[in-house]
C-alpha positions in Angstrom: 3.7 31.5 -13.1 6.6 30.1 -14.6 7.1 26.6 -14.3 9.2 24.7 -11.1 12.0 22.6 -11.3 11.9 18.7 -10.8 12.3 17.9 -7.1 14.3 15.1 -8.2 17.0 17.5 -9.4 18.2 19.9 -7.2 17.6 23.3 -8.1 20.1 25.3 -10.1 21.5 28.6 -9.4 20.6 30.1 -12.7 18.4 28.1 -15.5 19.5 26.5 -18.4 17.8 26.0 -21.8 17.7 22.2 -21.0 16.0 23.1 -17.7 13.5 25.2 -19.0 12.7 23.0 -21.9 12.5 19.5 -19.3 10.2 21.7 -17.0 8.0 23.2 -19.9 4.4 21.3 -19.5 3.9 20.0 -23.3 0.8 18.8 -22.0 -2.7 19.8 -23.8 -4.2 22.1 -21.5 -7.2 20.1 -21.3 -8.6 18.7 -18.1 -7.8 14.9 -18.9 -4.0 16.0 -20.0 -3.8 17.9 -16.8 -4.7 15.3 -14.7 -2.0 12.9 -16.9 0.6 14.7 -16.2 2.1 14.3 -13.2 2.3 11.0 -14.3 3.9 11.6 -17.4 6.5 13.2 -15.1 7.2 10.3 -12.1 7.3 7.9 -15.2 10.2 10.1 -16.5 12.5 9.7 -13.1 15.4 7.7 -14.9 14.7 3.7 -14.7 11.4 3.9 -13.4 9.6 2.7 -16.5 12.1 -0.4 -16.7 11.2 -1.3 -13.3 7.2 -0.4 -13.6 7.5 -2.8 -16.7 8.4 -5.4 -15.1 6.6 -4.9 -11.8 3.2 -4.8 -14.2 4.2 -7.9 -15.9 4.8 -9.8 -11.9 1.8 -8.5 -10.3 -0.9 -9.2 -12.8 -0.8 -13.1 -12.2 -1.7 -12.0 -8.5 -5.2 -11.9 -9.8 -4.8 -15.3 -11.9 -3.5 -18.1 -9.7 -7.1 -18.4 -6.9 -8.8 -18.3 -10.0 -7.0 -20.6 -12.2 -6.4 -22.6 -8.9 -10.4 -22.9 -8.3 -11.3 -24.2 -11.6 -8.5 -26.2 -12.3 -9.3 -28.5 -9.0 -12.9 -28.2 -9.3 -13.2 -29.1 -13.0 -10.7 -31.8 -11.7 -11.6 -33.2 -8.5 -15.3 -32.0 -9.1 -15.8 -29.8 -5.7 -15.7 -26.2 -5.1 -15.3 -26.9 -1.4 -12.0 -28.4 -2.0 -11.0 -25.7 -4.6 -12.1 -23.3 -1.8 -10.0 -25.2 1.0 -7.1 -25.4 -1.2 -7.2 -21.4 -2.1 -7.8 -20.5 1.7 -4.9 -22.3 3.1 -2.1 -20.7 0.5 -3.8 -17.3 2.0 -3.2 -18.7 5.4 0.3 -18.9 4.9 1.0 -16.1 2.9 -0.2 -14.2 5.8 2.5 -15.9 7.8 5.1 -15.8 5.2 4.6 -13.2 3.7 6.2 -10.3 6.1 9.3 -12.4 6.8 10.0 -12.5 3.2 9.2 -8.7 3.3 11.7 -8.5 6.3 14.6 -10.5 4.7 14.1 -8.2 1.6 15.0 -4.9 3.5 17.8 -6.7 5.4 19.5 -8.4 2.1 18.2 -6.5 -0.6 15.2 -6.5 -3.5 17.6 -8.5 -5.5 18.5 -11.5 -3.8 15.8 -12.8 -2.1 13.0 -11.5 -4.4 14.4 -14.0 -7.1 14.7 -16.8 -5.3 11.7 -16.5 -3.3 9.8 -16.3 -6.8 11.4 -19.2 -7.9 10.3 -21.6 -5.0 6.9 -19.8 -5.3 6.7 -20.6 -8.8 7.8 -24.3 -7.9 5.4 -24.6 -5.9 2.7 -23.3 -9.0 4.0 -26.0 -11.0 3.8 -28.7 -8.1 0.1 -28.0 -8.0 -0.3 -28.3 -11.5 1.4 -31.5 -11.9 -0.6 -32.8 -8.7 -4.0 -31.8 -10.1 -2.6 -33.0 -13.9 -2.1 -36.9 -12.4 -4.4 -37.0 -9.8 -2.2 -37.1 -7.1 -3.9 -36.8 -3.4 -5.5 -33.9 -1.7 -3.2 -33.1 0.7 -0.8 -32.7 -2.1 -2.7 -29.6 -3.4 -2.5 -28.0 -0.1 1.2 -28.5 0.7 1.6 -27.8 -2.8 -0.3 -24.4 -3.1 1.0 -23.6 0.9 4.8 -23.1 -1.0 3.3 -20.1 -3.1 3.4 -18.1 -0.1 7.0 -17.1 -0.7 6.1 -14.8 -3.3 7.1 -11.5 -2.7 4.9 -8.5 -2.4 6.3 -7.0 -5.7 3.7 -4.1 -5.1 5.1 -3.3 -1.8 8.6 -3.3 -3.4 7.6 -1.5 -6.4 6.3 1.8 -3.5 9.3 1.1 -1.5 11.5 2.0 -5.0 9.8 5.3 -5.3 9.9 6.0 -1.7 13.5 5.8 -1.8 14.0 7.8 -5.6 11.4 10.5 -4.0 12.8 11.2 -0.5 11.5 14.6 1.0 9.0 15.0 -2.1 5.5 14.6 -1.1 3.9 15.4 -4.2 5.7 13.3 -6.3 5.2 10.2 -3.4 0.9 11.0 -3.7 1.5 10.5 -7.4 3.5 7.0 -6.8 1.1 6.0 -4.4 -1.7 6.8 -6.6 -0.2 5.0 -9.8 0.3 1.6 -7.7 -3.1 1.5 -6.0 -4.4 1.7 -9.7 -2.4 -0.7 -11.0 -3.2 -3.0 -8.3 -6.7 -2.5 -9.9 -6.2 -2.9 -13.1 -4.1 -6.3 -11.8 -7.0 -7.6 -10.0 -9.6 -6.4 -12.7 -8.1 -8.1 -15.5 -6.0 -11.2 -13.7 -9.0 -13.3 -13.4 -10.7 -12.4 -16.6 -7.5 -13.8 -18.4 -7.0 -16.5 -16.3 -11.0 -17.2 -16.7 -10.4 -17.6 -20.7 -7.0 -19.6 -20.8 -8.4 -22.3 -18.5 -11.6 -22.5 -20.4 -10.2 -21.7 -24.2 -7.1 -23.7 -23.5 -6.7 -26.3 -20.8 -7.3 -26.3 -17.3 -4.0 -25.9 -16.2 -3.4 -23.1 -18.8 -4.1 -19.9 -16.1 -1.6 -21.7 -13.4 1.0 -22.1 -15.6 1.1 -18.7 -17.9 0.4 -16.8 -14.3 4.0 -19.0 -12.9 5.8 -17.6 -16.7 4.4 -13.8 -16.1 5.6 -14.1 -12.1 9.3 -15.4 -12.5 9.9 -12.7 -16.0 8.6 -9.7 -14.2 10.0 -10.9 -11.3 13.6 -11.2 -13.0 12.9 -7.7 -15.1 12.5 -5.7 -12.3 15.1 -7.2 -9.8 17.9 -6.5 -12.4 17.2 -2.7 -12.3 19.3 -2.6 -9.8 20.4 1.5 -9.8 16.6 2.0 -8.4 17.0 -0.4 -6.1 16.6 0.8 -2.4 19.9 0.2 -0.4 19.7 -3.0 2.4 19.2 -2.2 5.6 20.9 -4.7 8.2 18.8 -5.5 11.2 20.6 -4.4 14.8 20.0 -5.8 18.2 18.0 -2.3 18.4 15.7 -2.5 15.0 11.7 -3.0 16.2 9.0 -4.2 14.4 7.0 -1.5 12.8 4.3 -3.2 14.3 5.4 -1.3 17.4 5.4 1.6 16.1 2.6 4.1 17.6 -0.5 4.2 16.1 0.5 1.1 13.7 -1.6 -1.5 15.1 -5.3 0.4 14.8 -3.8 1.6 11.5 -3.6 -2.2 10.4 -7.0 -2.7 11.8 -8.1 0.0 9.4 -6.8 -2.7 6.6 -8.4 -5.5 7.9 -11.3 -4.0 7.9 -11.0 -2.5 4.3 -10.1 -6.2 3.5 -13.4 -7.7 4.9 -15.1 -4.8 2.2 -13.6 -6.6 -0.6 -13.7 -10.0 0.6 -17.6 -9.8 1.0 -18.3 -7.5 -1.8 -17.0 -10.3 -3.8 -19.0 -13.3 -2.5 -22.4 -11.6 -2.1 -22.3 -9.9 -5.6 -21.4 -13.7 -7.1 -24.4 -14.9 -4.9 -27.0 -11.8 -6.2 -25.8 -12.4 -9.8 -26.5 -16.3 -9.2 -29.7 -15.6 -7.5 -31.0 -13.6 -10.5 -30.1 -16.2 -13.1 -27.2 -14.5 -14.5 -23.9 -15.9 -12.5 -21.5 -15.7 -15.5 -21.9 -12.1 -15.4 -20.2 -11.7 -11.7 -17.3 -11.1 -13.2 -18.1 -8.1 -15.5 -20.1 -6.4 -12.5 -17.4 -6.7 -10.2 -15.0 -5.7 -12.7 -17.3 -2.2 -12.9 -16.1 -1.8 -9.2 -12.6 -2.5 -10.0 -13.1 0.1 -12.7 -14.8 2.9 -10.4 -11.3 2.1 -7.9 -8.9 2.5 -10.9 -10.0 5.6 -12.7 -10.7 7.2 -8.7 -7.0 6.3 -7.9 -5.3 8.1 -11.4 -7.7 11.0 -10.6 -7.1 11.3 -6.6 -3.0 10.9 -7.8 -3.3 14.1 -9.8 -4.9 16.2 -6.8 -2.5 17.7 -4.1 -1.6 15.8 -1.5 -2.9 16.3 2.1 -1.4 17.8 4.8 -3.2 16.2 7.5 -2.8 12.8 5.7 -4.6 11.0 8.7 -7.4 13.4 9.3 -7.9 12.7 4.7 -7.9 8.9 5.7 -10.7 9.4 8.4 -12.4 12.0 5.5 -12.2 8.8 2.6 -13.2 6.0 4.9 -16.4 8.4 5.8 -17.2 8.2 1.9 -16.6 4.7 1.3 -19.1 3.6 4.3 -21.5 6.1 3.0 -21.2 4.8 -0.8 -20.8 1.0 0.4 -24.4 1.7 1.1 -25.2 2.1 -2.5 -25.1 -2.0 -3.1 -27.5 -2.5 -0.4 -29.8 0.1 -1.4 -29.8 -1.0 -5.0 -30.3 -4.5 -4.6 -33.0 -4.1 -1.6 -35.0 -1.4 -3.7 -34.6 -2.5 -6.9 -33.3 -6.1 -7.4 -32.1 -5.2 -10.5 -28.2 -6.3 -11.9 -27.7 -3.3 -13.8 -28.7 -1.2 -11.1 -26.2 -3.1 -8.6 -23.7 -2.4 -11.7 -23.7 1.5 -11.3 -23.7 1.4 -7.6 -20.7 -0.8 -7.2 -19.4 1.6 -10.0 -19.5 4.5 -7.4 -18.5 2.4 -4.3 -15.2 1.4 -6.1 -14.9 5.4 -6.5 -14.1 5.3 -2.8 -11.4 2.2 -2.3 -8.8 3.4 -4.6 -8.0 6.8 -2.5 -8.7 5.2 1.0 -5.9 2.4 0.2 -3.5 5.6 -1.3 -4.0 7.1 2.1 -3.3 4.3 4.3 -0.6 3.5 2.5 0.7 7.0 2.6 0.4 7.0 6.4 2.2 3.4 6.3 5.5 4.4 4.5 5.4 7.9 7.0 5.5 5.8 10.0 7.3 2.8 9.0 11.2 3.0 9.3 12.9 3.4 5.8 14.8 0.6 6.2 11.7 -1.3 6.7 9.0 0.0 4.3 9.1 -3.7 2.4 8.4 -5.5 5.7 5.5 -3.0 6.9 3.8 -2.5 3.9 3.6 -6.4 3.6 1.8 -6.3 6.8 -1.0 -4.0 5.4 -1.0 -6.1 3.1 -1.5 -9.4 5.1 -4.1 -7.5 6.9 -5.7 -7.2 3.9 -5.5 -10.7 3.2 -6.8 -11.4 6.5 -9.4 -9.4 6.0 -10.6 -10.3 2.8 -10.8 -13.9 3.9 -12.7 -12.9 7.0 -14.7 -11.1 4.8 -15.9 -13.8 2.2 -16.6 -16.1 5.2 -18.9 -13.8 6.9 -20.4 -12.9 3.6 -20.8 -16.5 2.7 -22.6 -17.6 5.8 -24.9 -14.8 6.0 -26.1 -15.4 2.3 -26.5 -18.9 2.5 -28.5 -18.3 6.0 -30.2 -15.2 5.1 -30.0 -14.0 1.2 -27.9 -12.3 -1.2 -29.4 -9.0 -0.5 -28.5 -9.2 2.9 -25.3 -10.3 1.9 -24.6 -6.5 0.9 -25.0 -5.4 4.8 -21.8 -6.7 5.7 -19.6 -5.1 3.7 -21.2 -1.9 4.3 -20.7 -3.0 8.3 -16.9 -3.7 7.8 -16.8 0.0 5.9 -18.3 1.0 9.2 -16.3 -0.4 11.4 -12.7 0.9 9.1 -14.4 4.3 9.8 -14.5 3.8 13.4 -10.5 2.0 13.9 -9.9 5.2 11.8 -11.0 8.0 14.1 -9.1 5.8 16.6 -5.8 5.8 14.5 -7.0 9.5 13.9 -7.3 10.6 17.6 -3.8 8.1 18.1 -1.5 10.2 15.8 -2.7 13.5 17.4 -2.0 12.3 20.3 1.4 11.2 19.4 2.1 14.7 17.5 1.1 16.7 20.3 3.1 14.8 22.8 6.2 15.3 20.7 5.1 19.3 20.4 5.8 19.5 23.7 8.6 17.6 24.4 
């Protein structure tokens, strides 16, 4: 079959050397080069490395500053429960923030208001370093850490770029979708790990500050690709939120649910690794799940796209619940860390294509001139969710044990499976109502 034309491009009457030669495959036929190579090609739309560059370089300290903030004010102050306080309250308001940043964004423009918002975010980095540096009073630390929240969603933007270069192209969207959800494991894999080593190898403060350095370059790299930028979208007296858009709120239910997986995945795998004498490798096993999600996501990019996108999403929350039973299993039957290891290997299999398939159902229901603002809103349901999660997580291990610890996020997998039929039996609904109107 002889090869297709780009559907960036549109398709020319007759083909052209150059044409043939961009849509030639150089790619080994081997499986791993086939499954690279549709994104070799999304990374070849024009300006999209510049702008992935600098997106990388803006999102990785998402997975520094909680953890630079947590030792920084507990090897400080000398409690975790403050650390913990501090963290949760700049969560807090990020979930408040957060989507009106998003909403200025698509009203002004990627541009001007990502930059500036970075820089009072960063400000507000600093602030806390400074406050923890000279001892400065607690409530300092929580105002201080509160002003983060302005940071943008530079993921969210990052999707919303490819969403407007990719218009009408499916395929190529799956792929984008794919490649952020990875990177947004990668980010959170290897964000605390470095910020781990620069507070411990270097100076407390050393993870806060390099994270505020990384934020504010990527941050400025990326807003000055400005010919990839998606065009503002003016709010009229008419424009809803796309929280009101039908089947959008049990569709965020669905992330606050896969939140409260995370959230308490973390705490009680901390706990276990604690409870077995070997808390300093935590990290490293639930890196292994951040693994599993990453190398799922680049895989599940290079498969065709569904066609019933929300009947996939029902079909991938079913296997996460079922392998989020794996942690339980392992650590009930068999106590053992490097057991737990390979099952939260497997379980991470499952997050990386359920968030690609949320999201993909997001950006088909959200407005275009509001993907920034309703993407953030997943997101904050994340957020939400993940704190919900920890706490839950937390109080049942300290009540109960760690092992018991695993039941809840195999629960909240449960529970994402059931607002999904719901959001499932919603959009059929909704489709078979506009059938026959």
């Amino acid at each position: 079959m002889d090869p297709q034309p780009t559907r960036t491009e549109p398709r020319p009457a007759r083909p052209t050397p150059h044409t043939e030669t961009r849509d030639a495959d150089p790619t080994p036929r081997t499986a791993g080069g086939r499954a690279l190579a549709p994104y070799r090609r999304l990374l070849a739309t024009p300006g999209a490395r510049a702008f992935t560059a600098g997106n990388l370089l803006a999102r990785l300290p998402m997975g520094m500053f909680s953890v630079s903030a947590v030792i920084m004010i507990a090897g400080s102050r000398g409690s975790y429960g403050l650390a913990g306080s501090v963290t949760a309250t700049g969560l807090a308001a990020t979930a408040v923030v957060g989507p009106w940043t998003a909403r200025l964004v698509d009203r002004y423009g990627q541009a001007r208001i990502a930059v500036p918002a970075t820089l009072l975010a960063a400000l507000g980095s600093l602030a806390l370093l400074l406050c923890v540096r000279y001892g400065a009073p607690d409530w300092t630390l929580f105002a201080a850490y509160a002003a983060t929240a302005t940071t943008p969603n530079t993921g969210g933007m990052s999707r919303a770029r490819w969403s407007h270069l990719h218009r009408g192209d499916p395929d190529t969207l799956h792929t984008a979708n794919s490649f952020e959800q990875a990177v947004d494991e990668l980010c959170f894999m290897l964000g605390p790990v470095a910020a781990a080593f620069l507070c411990t190898s270097l100076f407390p403060e050393a993870g806060t500050l390099v994270g505020a350095v990384l934020l504010v370059t990527g941050v400025l790299i990326f807003a000055a690709q400005r010919a990839t930028e998606p065009p503002p979208a003016p709010r009229t007296t008419t424009t809803r939120s796309p929280l009101r858009a039908p089947g959008y709120p049990s569709l965020i239910a669905v992330f606050l649910a896969t939140g409260a997986v995370f959230g308490a995945m973390e705490v009680t795998t901390i706990a276990f690794a604690d409870a077995q004498g070997h808390r300093s490798a935590a990290g490293a096993v639930l890196a292994l799940q951040a693994a599993g999600s990453c190398a799922a996501g680049l895989l599940y990019g290079s498969a065709r796209p569904a066609r019933n996108v929300r009947r996939r999403l029902l079909g991938c929350l079913a296997a996460m619940t079922v392998l989020m039973t794996g942690p339980l299993i392992a650590a009930s039957a068999t106590g053992s860390l490097l057991a737990l290891s390979a099952a939260l290997l497997l379980a991470g299999a499952a997050t990386a294509p359920t968030m690609v398939t949320g999201m993909t159902v997001i950006q088909r229901i959200t407005p275009q001139g509001q993907l920034n603002e309703g993407m953030t809103l997943a997101v904050t349901a994340l957020l939400g969710g993940i704190a919900t999660g920890s706490a839950t997580a937390g109080w049942v291990v300290e009540r109960l044990s760690p092992t018991t610890g695993y039941a809840v996020p195999t629960s909240a997998a449960a529970t994402a499976l059931l607002l999904g039929a719901a959001t499932h039996r919603s959009g059929t609904r909704t489709a078979e109502s506009g059938a026959s109107s």
